[in-house]
C-alpha positions as CSV (number, residue, x, y, z in Angstrom):
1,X,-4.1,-4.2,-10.4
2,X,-3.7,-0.2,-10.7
3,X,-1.1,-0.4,-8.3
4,X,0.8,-3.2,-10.6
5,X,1.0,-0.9,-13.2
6,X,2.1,2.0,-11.0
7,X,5.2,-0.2,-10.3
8,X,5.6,-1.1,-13.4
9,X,5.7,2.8,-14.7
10,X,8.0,4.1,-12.2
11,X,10.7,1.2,-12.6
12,X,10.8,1.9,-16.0
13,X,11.3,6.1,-14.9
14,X,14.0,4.7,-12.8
15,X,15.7,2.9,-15.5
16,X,15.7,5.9,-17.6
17,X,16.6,8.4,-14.8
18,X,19.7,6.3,-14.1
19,X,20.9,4.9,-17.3
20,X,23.6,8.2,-17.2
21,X,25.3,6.8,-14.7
22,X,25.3,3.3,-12.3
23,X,29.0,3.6,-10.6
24,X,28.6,2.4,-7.0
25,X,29.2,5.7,-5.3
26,X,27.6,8.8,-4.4
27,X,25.6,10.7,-1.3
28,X,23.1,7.3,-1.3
29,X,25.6,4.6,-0.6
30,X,24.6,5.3,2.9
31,X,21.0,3.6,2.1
32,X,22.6,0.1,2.1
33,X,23.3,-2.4,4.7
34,X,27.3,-3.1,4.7
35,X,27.0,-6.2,3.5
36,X,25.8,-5.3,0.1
37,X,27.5,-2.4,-0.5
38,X,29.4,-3.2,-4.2
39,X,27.0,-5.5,-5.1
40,X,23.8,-4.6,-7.9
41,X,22.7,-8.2,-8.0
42,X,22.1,-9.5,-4.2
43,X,20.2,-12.5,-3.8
44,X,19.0,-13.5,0.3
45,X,17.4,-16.3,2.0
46,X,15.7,-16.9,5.4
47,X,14.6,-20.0,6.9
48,X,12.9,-20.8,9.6
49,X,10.8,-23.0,11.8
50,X,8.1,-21.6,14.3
51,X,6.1,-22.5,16.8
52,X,2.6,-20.8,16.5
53,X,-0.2,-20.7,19.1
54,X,-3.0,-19.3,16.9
55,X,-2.5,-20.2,13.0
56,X,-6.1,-19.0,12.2
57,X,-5.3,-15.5,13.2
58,X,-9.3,-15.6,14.3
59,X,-10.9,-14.4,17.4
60,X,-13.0,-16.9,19.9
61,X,-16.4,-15.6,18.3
62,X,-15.3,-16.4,14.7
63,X,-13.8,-19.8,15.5
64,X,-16.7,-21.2,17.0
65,X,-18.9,-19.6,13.9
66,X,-17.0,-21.9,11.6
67,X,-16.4,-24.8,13.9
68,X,-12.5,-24.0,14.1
69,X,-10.7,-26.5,16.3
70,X,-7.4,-26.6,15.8
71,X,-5.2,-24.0,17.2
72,X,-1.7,-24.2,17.5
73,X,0.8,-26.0,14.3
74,X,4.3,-25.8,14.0
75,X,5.6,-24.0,10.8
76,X,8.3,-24.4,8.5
77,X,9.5,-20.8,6.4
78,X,11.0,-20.1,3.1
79,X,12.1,-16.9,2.1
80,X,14.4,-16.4,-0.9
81,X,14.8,-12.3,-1.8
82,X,16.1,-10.7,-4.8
83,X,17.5,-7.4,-4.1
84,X,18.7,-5.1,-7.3
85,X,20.6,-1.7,-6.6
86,X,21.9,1.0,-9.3
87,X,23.6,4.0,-7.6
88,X,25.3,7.6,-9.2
89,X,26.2,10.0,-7.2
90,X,22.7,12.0,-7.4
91,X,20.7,8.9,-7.6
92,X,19.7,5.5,-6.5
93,X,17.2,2.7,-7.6
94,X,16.3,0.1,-5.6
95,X,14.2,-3.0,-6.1
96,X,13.4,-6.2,-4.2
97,X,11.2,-9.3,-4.5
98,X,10.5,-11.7,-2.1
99,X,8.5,-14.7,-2.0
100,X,7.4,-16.6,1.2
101,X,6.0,-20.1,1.7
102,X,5.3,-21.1,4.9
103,X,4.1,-25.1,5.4
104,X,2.0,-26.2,8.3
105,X,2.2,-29.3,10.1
106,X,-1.1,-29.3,11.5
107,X,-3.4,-27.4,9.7
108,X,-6.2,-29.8,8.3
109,X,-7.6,-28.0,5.3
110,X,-4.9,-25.9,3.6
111,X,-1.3,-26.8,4.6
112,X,0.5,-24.1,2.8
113,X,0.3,-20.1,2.8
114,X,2.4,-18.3,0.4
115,X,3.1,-13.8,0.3
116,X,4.8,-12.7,-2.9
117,X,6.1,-8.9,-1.8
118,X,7.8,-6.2,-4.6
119,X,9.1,-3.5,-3.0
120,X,10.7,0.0,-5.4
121,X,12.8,2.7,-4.1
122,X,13.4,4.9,-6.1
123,X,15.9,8.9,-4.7
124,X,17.0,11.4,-7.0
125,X,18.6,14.4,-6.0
126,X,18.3,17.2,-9.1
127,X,20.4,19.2,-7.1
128,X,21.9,19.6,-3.4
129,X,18.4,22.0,-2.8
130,X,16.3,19.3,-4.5
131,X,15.5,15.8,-4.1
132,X,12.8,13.5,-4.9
133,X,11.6,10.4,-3.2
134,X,9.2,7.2,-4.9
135,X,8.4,4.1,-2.9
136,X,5.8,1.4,-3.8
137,X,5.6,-1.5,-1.6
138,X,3.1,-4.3,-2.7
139,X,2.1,-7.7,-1.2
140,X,-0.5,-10.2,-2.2
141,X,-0.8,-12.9,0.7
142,X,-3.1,-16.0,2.0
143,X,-2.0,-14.8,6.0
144,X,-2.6,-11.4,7.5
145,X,0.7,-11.2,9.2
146,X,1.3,-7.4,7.4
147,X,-0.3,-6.1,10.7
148,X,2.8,-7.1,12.7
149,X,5.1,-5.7,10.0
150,X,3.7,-2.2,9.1
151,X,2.9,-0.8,12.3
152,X,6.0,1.8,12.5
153,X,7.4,3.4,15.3
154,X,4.9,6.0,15.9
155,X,2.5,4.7,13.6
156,X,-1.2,3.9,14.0
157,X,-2.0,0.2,12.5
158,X,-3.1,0.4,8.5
159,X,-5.0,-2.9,8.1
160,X,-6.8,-5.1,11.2
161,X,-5.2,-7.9,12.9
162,X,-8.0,-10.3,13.3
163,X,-9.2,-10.8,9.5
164,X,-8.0,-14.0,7.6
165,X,-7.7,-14.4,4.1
166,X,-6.0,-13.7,0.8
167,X,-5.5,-9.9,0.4
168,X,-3.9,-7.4,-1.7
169,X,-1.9,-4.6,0.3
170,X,-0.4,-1.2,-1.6
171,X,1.7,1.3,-0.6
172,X,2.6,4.1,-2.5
173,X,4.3,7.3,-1.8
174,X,5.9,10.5,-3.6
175,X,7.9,12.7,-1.6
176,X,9.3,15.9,-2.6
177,X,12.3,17.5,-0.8
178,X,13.5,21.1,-1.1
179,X,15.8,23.7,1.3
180,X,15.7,26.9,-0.5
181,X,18.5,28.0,2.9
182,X,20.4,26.5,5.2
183,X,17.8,27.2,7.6
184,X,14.7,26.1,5.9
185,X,14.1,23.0,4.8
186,X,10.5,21.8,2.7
187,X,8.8,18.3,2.3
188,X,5.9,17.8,0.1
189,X,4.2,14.3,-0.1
190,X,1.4,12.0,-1.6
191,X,0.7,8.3,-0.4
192,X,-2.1,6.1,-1.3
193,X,-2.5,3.3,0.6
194,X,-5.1,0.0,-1.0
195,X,-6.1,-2.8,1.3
196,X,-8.1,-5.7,-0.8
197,X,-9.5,-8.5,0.3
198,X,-10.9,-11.3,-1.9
199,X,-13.7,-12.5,0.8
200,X,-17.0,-11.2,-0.7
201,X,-17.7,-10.2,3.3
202,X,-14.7,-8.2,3.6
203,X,-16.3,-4.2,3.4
204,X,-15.3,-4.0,7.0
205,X,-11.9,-4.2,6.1
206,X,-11.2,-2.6,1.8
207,X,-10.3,0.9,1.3
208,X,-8.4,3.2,-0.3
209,X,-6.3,6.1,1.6
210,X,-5.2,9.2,-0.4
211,X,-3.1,11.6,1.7
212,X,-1.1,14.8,0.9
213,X,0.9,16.7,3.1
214,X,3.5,19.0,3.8
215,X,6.4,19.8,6.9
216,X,8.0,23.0,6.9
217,X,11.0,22.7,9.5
218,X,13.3,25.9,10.5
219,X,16.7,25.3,11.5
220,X,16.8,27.5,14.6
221,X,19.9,26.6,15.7
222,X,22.4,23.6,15.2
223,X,20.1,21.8,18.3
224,X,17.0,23.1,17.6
225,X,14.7,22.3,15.1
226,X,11.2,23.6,14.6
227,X,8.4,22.0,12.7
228,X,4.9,22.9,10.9
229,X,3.4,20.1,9.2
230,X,-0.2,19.3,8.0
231,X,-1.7,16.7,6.4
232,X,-5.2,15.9,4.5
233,X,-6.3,12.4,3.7
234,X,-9.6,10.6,2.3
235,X,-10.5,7.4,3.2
236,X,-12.7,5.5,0.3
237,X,-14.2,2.4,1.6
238,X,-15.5,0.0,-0.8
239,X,-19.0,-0.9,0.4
240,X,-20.8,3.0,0.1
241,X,-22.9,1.0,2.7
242,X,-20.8,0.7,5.4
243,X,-20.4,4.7,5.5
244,X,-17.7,4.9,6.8
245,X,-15.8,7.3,4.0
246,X,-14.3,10.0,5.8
247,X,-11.9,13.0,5.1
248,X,-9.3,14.6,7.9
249,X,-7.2,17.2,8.1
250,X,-4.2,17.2,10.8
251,X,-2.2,20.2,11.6
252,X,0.8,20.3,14.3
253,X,3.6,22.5,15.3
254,X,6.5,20.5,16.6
255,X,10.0,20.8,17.8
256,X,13.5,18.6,17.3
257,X,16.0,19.3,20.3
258,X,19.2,17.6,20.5
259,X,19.8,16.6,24.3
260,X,23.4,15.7,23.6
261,X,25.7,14.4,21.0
262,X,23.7,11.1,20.9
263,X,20.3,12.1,21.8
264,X,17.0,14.0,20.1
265,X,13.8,14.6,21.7
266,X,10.8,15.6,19.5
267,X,7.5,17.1,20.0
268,X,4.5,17.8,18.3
269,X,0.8,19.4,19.0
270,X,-1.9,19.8,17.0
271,X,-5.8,19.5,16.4
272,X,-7.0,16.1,14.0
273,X,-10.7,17.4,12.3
274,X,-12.1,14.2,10.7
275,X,-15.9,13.9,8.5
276,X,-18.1,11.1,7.9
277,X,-19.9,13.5,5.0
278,X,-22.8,10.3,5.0
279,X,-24.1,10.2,8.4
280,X,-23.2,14.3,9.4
281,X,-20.8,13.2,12.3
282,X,-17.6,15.0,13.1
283,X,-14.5,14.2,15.1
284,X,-12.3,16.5,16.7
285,X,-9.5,15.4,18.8
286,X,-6.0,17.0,19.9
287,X,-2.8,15.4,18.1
288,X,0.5,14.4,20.5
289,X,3.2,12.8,19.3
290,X,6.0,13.0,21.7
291,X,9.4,10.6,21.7
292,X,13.0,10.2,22.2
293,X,15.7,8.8,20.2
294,X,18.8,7.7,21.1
295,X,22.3,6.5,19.5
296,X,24.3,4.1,21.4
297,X,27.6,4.8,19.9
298,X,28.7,2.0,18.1
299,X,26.4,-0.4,20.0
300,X,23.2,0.7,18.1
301,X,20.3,2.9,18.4
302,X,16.7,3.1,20.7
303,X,14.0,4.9,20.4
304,X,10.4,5.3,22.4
305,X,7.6,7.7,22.4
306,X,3.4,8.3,22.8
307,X,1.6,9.4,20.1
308,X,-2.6,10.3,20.6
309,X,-5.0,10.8,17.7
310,X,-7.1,8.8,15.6
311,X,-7.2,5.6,13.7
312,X,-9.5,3.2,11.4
313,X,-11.3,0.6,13.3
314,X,-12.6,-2.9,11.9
315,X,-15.6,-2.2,14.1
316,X,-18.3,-1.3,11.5
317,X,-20.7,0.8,14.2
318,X,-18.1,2.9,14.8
319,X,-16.5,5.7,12.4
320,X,-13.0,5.9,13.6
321,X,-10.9,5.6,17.6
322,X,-9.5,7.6,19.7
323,X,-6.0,5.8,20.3
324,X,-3.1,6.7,22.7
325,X,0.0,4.3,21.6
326,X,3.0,3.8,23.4
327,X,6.1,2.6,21.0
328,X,9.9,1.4,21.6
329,X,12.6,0.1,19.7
330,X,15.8,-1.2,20.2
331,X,19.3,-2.1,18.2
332,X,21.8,-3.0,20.3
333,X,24.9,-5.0,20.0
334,X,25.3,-6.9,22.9
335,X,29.0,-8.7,21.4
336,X,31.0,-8.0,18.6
337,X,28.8,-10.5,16.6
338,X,25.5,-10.7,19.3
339,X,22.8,-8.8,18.1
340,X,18.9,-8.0,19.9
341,X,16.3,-6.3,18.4
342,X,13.1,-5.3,19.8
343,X,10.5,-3.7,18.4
344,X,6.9,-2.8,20.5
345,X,3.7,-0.8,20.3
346,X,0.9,-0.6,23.1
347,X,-2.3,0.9,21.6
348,X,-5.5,1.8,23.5
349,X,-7.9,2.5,21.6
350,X,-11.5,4.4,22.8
351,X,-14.9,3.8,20.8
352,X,-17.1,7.1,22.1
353,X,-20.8,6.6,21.4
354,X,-21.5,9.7,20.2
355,X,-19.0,8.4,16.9
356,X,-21.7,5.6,16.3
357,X,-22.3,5.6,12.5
358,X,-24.7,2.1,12.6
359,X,-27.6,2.4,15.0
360,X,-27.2,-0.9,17.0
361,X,-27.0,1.0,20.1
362,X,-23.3,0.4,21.2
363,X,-22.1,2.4,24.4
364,X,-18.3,3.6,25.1
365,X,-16.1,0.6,24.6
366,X,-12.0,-0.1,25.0
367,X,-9.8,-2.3,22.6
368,X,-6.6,-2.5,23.8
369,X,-3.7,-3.9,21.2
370,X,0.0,-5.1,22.1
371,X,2.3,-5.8,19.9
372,X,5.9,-7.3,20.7
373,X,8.9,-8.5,18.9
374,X,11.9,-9.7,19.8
375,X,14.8,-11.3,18.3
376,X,18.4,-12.5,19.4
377,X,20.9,-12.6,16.6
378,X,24.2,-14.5,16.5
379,X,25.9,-13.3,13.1
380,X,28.4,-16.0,11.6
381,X,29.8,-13.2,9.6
382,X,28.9,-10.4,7.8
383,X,26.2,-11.5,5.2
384,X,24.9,-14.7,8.0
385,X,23.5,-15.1,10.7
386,X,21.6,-17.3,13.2
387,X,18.5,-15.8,15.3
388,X,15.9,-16.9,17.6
389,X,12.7,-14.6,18.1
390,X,9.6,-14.3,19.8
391,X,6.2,-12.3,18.2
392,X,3.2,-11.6,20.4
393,X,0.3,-10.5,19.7
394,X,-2.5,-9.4,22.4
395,X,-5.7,-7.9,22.5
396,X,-8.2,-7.4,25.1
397,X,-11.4,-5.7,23.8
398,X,-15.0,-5.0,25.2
399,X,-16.4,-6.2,22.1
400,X,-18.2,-9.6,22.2
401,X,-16.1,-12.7,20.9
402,X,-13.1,-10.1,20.4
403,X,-10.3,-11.1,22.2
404,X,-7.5,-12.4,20.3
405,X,-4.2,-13.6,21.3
406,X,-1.7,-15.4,19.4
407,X,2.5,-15.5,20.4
408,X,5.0,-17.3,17.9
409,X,8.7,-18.9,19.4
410,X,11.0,-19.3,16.3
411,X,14.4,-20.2,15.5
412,X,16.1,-19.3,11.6
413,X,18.5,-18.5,9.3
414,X,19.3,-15.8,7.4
415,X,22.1,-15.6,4.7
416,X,22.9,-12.9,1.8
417,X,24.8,-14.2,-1.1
């Protein structure tokens, strides 16, 4: 429970930091969501029922392994949130906790799952050339849906889709920002990233992620932006077995251009080295990350790109993949109270033999992975609304008993008090 206590530690920073000043004001205000703005103390609630086509979250191999039969169930959710905000005008402190229960009408062993999330936030700007940033999100759940909620835009997936079972997940980060000039600006960061299963069989899955990396951007001119980032990470799996503990460096150059008023592409090339110290294999692969975000006035925001490089596998013979992802989101306001989000990731992932770190004498393979969200919102007022969404999940793989497929129809409420 290191990661407890890391909480636990930098709340208690926070409190201190801030106990100057907590007026309602200040260059953060702009972190909240309109509806809470003025209010320390916001509590929330979402309910909802679902329809799900694959509650075990298992592929075909494993359900047959443990004589798995039943499928589909519909779902009932509960999700009451606490949000607590303090604000100054050089700081802000946020915290949230959330607890979920979801019940399952056909599920013959276990008819209940239950998440308990803590999420800090934590900015304070020492002065207008320095800032720092602290975030910690932690979740301890009985269902692996985190896999469908971390993946970012741009982001390679942190933690398998296809393993069941109670898990810890941690996320910490420290960021440090600094613009000595107008032109240059400076970030410096640390994350750590824990993944934990309780199943005894679970080394596939539990490591620690330590990362530390900086981007130095240049303002060239008021449209152009250009980057220099590079980042180091070790990966720590828990089984020194399974040798798959690596360390990677990435380095890019990149560039921000604003097309119009509205509009920003971004760029960035590099070279991703990456060593499995315990089985003398290296990977080197080129790094692309290339997208476009948009603003749609008052109507909301979009943004898609392709990003290639690599990412950890659940597939123990293998050290790492070579992954090209396409992403895309969406915000739009389709009526002054009609609201559709959508939120989607294509990843396609390449196992090379010659990346083999278990001699059971795999050849090339192909995973693909498709992820898609979408959800219709009709908001009652400001702090409530109605929804109805749909979640899919896809993927096609070469693997034996790998294919996995699982899509979720739901209809909710959400309200903020």
């Amino acid at each position: 429970m290191k990661k407890i206590s890391l909480s636990v530690v930098l709340l208690v920073m926070g409190v201190l930091l801030l106990s100057s000043g907590q007026a309602l004001a200040g260059a953060y205000d702009e972190l909240l969501p309109e509806a809470v703005k003025g209010k320390p103390f916001v509590p929330s609630i979402k309910l909802r029922v679902e329809y799900d086509d694959n509650i075990y979250t298992t592929t075909d191999l494993e359900k047959a392994t443990y004589g798995v039969t039943e499928e589909e169930s519909a779902k009932f959710y509960l999700e009451p949130k606490i949000d607590l905000h303090w604000l100054s005008a050089t700081s802000y402190l946020g915290l949230s906790y959330q607890f979920s229960l979801i019940y399952y009408a056909d599920r013959a062993q276990d008819d209940t799952d239950m998440a308990h999330d803590v999420l800090l936030d934590l900015r304070h700007r020492f002065s207008p050339a320095v800032e720092i940033a602290v975030r910690d999100l932690f979740r301890h759940s009985e269902e692996p849906e985190i896999a469908e909620q971390i993946v970012t835009a741009g982001g390679m997936r942190t933690i398998p889709y296809q393993k069941s079972g109670e898990y810890d997940y941690n996320r910490a980060s420290v960021g440090l920002n600094l613009q000595p000039s107008p032109q240059v600006a400076l970030n410096i960061n640390y994350a750590n990233l824990m993944i934990d299963y309780d199943d005894d069989a679970s080394f596939y899955y539990d490591r620690d992620v330590n990362s530390i990396g900086g981007k130095l951007q240049y303002i060239a001119t008021p449209e152009s932006k250009i980057n220099l980032g590079v980042t180091y990470a070790d990966v720590d799996y828990d089984a020194d077995a399974l040798m798959k503990d690596s360390e990677s460096i990435i380095a890019y150059i990149g560039l921000d251009q604003s097309l119009t008023r509205t509009a920003v592409a971004s760029i960035a090339a590099g070279w991703e080295n990456r060593d499995f110290s315990d089985v003398d294999l290296t990977e080197d692969v080129p790094f692309v990350d290339v997208s476009l975000a948009s603003k749609l006035g008052k109507k909301g925001n979009g943004r898609i790109g392709y990003r290639y490089g690599l990412s950890e596998t659940e597939h123990a013979s293998f050290g790492v993949e070579e992954a090209h992802t396409i992403y895309a989101g969406l915000n739009a306001w389709l009526a002054q109270w009609t609201s559709l989000h959508v939120n989607t990731s294509y990843e396609m992932g390449e196992f090379d033999k010659a990346n083999i770190i278990a001699g059971r004498g795999f050849q090339d393979q192909e995973e693909d992975a498709w992820l898609l969200g979408l959800v219709l919102r009709q908001h009652v007022s400001k702090s409530m609304y109605l929804e109805a969404g749909y979640r899919h999940t896809d993927i096609d793989s070469d693997f034996a008993g790998s294919a996995y497929s699982r899509n979720r129809y739901y209809v909710g409420f959400g309200g903020i008090f």
